[in-house]
VEXDREN-2710 file (C-alpha; in Angstrom, 1 decimal):
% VEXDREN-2710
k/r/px/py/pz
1/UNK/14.5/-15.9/12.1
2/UNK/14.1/-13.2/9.3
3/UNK/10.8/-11.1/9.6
4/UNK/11.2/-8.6/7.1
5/UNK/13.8/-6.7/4.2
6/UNK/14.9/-3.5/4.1
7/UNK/16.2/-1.5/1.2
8/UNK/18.7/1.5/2.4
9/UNK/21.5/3.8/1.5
10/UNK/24.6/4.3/3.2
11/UNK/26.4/6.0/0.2
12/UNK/25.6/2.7/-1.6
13/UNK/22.8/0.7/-2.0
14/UNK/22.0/-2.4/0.0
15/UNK/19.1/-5.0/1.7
16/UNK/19.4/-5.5/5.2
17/UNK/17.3/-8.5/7.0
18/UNK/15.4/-8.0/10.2
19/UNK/15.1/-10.7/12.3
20/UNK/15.7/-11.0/16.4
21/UNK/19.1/-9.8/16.3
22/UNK/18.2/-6.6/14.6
23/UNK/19.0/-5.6/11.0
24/UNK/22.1/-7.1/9.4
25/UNK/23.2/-6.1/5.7
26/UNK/22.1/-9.6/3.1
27/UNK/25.8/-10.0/1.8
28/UNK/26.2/-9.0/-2.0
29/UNK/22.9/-7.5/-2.3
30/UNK/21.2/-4.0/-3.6
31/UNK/18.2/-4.3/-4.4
32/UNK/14.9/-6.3/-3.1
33/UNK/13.9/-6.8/-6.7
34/UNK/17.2/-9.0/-7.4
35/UNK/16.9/-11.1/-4.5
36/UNK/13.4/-12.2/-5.6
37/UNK/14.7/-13.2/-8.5
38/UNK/17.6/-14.8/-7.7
39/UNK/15.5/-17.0/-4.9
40/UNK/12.8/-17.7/-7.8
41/UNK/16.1/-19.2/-10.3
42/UNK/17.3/-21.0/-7.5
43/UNK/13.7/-22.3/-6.7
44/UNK/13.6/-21.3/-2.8
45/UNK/12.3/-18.5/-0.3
46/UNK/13.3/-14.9/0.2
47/UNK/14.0/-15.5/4.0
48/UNK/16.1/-19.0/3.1
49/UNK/18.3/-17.2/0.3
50/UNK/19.0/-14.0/3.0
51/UNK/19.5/-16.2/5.7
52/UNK/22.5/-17.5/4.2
53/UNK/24.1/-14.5/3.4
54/UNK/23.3/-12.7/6.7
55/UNK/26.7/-10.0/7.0
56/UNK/27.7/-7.4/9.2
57/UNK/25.1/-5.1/11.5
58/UNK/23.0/-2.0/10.3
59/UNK/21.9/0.9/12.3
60/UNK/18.7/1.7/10.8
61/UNK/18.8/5.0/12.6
62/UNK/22.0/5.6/10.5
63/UNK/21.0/5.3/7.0
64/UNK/18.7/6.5/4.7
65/UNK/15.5/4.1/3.9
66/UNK/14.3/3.6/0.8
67/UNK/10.7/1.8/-0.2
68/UNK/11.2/-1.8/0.4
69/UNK/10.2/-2.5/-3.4
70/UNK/11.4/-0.4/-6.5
71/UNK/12.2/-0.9/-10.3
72/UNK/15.4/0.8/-12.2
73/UNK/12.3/1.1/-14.6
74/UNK/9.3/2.6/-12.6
75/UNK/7.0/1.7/-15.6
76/UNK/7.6/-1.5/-14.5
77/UNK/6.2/-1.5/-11.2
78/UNK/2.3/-1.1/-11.1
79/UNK/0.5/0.4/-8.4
80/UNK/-3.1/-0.1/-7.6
81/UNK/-5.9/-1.2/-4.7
82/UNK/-9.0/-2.0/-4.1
83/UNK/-11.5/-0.6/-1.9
84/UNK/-14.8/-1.2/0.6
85/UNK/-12.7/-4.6/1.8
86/UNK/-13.2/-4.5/5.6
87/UNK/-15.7/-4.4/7.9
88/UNK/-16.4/-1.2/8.2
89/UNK/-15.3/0.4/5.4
90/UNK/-18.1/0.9/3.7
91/UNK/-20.0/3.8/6.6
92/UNK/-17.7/6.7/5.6
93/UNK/-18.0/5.7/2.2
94/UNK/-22.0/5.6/2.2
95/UNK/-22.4/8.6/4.3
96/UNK/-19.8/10.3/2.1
97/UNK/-22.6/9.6/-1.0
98/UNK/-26.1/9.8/0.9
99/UNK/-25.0/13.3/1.8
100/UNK/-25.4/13.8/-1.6
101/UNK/-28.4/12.6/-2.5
102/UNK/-32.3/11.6/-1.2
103/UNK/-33.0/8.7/-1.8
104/UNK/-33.0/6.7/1.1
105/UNK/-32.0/3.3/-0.7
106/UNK/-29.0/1.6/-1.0
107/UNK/-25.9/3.8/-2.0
108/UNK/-23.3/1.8/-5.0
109/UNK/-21.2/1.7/-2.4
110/UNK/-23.1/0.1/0.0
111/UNK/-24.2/-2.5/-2.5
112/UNK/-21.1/-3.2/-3.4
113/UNK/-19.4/-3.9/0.0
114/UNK/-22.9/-6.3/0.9
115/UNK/-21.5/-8.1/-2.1
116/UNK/-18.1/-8.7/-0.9
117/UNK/-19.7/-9.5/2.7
118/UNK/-21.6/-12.0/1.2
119/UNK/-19.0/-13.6/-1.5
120/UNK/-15.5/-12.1/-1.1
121/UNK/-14.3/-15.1/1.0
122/UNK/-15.3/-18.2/-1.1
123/UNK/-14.1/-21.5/-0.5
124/UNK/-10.7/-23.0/-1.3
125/UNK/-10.9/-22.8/-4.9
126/UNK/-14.1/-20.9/-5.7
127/UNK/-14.3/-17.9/-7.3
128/UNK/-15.7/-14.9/-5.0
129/UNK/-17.5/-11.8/-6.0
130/UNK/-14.8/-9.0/-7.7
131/UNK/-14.0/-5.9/-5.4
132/UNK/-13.9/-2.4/-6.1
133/UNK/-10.6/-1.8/-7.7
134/UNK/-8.6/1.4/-8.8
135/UNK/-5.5/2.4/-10.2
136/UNK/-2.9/5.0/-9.0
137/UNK/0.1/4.7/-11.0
138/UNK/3.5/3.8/-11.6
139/UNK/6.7/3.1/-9.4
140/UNK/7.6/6.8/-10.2
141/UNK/4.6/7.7/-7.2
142/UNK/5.9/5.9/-4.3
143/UNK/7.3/8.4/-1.5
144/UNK/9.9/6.9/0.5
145/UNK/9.8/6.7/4.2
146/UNK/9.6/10.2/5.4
147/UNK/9.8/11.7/1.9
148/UNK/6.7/14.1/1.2
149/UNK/3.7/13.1/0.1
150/UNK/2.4/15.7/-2.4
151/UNK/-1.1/16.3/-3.3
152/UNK/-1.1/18.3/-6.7
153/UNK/-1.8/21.7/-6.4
154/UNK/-5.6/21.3/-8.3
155/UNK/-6.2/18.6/-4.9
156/UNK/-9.0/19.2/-2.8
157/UNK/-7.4/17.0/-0.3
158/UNK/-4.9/15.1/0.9
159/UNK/-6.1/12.5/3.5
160/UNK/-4.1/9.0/4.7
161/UNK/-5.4/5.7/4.2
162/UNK/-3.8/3.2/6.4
163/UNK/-3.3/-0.4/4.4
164/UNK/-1.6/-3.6/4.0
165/UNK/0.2/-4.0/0.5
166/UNK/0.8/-7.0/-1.1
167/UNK/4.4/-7.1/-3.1
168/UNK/4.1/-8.9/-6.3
169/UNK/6.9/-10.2/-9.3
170/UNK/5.8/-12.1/-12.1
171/UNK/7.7/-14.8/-12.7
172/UNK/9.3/-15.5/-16.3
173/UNK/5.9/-17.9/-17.2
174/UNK/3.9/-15.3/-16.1
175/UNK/3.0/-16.6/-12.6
176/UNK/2.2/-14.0/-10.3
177/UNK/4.4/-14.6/-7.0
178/UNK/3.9/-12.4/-3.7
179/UNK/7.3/-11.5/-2.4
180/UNK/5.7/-9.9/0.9
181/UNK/3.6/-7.5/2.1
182/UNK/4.0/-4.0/3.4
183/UNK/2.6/-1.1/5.4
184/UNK/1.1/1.5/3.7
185/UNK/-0.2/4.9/3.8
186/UNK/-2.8/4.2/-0.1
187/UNK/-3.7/8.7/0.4
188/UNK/-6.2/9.8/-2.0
189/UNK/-8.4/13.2/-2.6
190/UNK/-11.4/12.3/-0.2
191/UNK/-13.0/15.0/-1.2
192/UNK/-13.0/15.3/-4.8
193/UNK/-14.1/11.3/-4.2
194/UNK/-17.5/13.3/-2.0
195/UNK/-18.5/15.4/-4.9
196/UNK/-19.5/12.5/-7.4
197/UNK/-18.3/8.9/-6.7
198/UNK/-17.4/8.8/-10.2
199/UNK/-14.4/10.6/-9.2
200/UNK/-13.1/8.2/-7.7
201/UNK/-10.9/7.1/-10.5
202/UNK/-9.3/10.6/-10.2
203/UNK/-9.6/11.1/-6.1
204/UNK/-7.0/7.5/-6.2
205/UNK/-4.7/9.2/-8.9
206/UNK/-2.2/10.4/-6.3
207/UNK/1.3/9.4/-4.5
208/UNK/1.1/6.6/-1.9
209/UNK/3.8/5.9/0.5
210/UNK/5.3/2.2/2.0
211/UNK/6.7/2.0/5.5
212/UNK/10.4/0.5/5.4
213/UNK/9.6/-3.0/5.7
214/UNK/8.8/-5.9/3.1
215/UNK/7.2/-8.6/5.5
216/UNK/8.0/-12.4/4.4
217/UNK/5.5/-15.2/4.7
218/UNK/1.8/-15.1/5.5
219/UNK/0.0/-11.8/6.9
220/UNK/-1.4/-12.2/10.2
221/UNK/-5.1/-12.8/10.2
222/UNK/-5.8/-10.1/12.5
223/UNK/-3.6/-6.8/12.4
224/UNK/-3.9/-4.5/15.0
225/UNK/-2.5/-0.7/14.8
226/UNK/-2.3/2.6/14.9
227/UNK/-2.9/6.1/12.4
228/UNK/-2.4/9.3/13.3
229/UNK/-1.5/12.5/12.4
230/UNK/0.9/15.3/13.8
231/UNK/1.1/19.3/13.8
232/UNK/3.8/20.9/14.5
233/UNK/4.8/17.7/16.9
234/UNK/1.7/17.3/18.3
235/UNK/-1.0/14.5/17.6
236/UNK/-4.1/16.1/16.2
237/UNK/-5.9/13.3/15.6
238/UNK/-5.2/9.4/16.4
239/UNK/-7.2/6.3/15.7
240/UNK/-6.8/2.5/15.7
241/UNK/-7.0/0.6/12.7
242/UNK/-7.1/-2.9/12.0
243/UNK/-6.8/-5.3/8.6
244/UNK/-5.5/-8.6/8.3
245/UNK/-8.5/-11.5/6.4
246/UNK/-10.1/-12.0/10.2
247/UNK/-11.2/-8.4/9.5
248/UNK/-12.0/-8.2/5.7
249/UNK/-15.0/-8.9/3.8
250/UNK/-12.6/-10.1/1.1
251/UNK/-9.9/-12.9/1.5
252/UNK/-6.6/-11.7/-0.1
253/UNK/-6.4/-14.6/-2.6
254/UNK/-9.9/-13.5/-3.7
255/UNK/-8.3/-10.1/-4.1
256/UNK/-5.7/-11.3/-5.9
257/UNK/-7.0/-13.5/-8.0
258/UNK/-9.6/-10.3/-9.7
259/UNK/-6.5/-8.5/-9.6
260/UNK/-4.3/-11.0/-12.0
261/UNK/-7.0/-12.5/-13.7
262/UNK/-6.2/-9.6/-16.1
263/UNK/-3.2/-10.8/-18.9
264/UNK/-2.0/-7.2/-18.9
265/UNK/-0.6/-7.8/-15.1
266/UNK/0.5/-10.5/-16.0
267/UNK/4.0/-9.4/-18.1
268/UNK/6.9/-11.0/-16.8
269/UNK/9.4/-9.2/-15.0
270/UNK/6.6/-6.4/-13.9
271/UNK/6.4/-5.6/-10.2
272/UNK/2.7/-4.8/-8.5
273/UNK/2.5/-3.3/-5.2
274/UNK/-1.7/-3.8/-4.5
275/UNK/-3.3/-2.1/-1.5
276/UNK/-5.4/-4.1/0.2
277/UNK/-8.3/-1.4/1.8
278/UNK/-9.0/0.2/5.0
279/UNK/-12.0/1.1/7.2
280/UNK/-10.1/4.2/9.1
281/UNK/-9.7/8.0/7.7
282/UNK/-9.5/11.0/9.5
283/UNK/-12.1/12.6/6.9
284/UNK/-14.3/10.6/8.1
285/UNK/-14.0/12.3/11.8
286/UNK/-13.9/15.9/9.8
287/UNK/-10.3/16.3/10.4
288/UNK/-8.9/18.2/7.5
289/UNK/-4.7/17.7/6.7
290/UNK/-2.6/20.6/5.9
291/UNK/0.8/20.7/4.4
292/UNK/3.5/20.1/7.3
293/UNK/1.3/17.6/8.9
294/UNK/3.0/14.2/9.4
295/UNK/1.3/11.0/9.0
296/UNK/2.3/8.0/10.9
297/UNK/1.1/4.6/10.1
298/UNK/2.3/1.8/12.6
299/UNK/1.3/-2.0/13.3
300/UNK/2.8/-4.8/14.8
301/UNK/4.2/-7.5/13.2
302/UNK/6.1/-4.4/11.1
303/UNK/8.8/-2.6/13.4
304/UNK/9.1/0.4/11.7
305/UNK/6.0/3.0/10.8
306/UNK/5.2/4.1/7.4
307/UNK/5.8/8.2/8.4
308/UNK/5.6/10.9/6.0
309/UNK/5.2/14.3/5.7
310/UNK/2.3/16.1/3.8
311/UNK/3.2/18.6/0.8
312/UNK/1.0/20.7/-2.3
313/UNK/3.2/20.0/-5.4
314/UNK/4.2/23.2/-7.6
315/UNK/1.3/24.2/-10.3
316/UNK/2.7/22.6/-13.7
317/UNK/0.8/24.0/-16.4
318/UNK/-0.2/21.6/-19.5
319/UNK/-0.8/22.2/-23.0
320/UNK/-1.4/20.1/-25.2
321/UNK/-0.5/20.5/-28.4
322/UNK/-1.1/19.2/-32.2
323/UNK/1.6/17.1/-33.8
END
């Protein structure tokens, strides 16, 4: 049985499938992207299409990985998320704000996770109450397993975010389809977010990083794993995470459908990889990441971790000039 793709490089492209017999190379294949579109013309499933082209064995631990999910044009492929989605998520968030302010009332934040708790999971075919949502960028961000993720050199910060993905093509009449999901590491400026949350926009506008792995079928309702980060080889700070809709305030089709709704993400051919949220950062415990720290994501039902290490880009100075 095929669990999961993987995109790698052994001096040429190719897709392996993972499945109980370990990885083995999908037979004509280079790219994730072309599979989903040759299993939409031929009108059946990722896993079905692979599993009849199953080739030779892959050592993993031989090749280089690449995302699970990329575009030859990275315009193409959006990347976005939305936030205060699980149970939980919404503490570090409101004390990140209250410490700001007085007023003992209700932080935005606060409100708006209450709203999801009480209408982000609305009955088959209802409409639920819209999440926070944010955008990061382009294909061109996405750090490839154990490729650096760089905080620009104006950051404040550079913290993880352990999430779920959701892997989206549209389809040539403009149907959104979800090819799979993958883990994540979302990473964002926590504290550039602390100092006004209408920073947010900008705290989000950073690199993001997938583990290895597109996962085919459903998500498991209740994922169960693990984020932590290392020094110099040694674990500084570890926590347990969880995510999956038995822990959300939000279901994903709810998330999904606020997300599509919108005709501009809606252009055929686009890809969309959509972070789901997470209630887990080491801000949150005061920890503080420095360049040369690793961060490891990991969580069963994916086998491989989403593992990179932590970077400050190079200053690139910016003019702007009349035409």
């Amino acid at each position: 049985m095929i669990r999961s793709l993987i995109q790698f490089d052994d001096g040429a492209r190719g897709v392996a499938a993972l499945g109980d017999d370990g990885a083995r190379r999908v037979s004509g294949a280079t790219t994730t992207l072309a599979l989903a579109n040759e299993a939409m013309a031929a009108g059946v499933s990722l896993a079905q299409l692979c599993g009849a082209r199953l080739g030779e064995a892959i050592d993993l631990k031989s090749v280089t990985l690449l995302c699970p999910i990329d575009h030859a044009d990275p315009a193409h492929l959006l990347v976005s998320g939305t936030g205060l989605t699980h149970l939980g998520s919404a503490e570090g968030r409101d004390k990140m704000h209250r410490a700001a302010i007085e007023n003992p009332a209700p932080t935005d934040s606060m409100k708006m996770f209450l709203m999801g708790v009480e209408g982000g999971k609305p009955e088959t075919g209802a409409i639920g109450v819209q999440p926070e949502w944010f955008y990061k960028g382009d294909g061109a961000i996405l750090a490839a397993p154990d490729a650096p993720l760089a905080m620009p050199d104006f950051a404040l910060d550079g913290g993880e975010e352990p999430e779920i993905a959701g892997i989206y093509l549209i389809a040539r009449d403009g149907t959104p389809v979800r090819i799979g999901f993958a883990l994540g590491n979302e990473f964002s400026d926590h504290v550039t977010e602390r100092g006004n949350y209408l920073w947010l926009a900008h705290s989000k506008l950073r690199a993001a990083a997938l583990g290895p792995e597109l996962l085919l079928g459903e998500l498991p309702e209740d994922v169960r794993g693990t984020s932590r980060i290392l020094r110099d080889g040694a674990v500084i700070w570890e926590k347990p995470f969880v995510s999956g809709e038995a822990n959300m305030s939000h279901s994903i089709a709810n998330l999904e459908h606020h997300h599509f709704k919108y005709a501009g993400f809606r252009r055929p051919g686009d890809l969309h990889v959509h972070f789901f949220g997470t209630a887990t950062l080491s801000f949150s415990d005061g920890v503080k990441a420095e360049p040369g720290d690793v961060f490891e994501v990991e969580a069963p039902p994916f086998a491989l971790p989403a593992r990179n290490p932590l970077a400050r880009a190079a200053a690139i100075p910016v003019t702007v000039r009349s035409l």
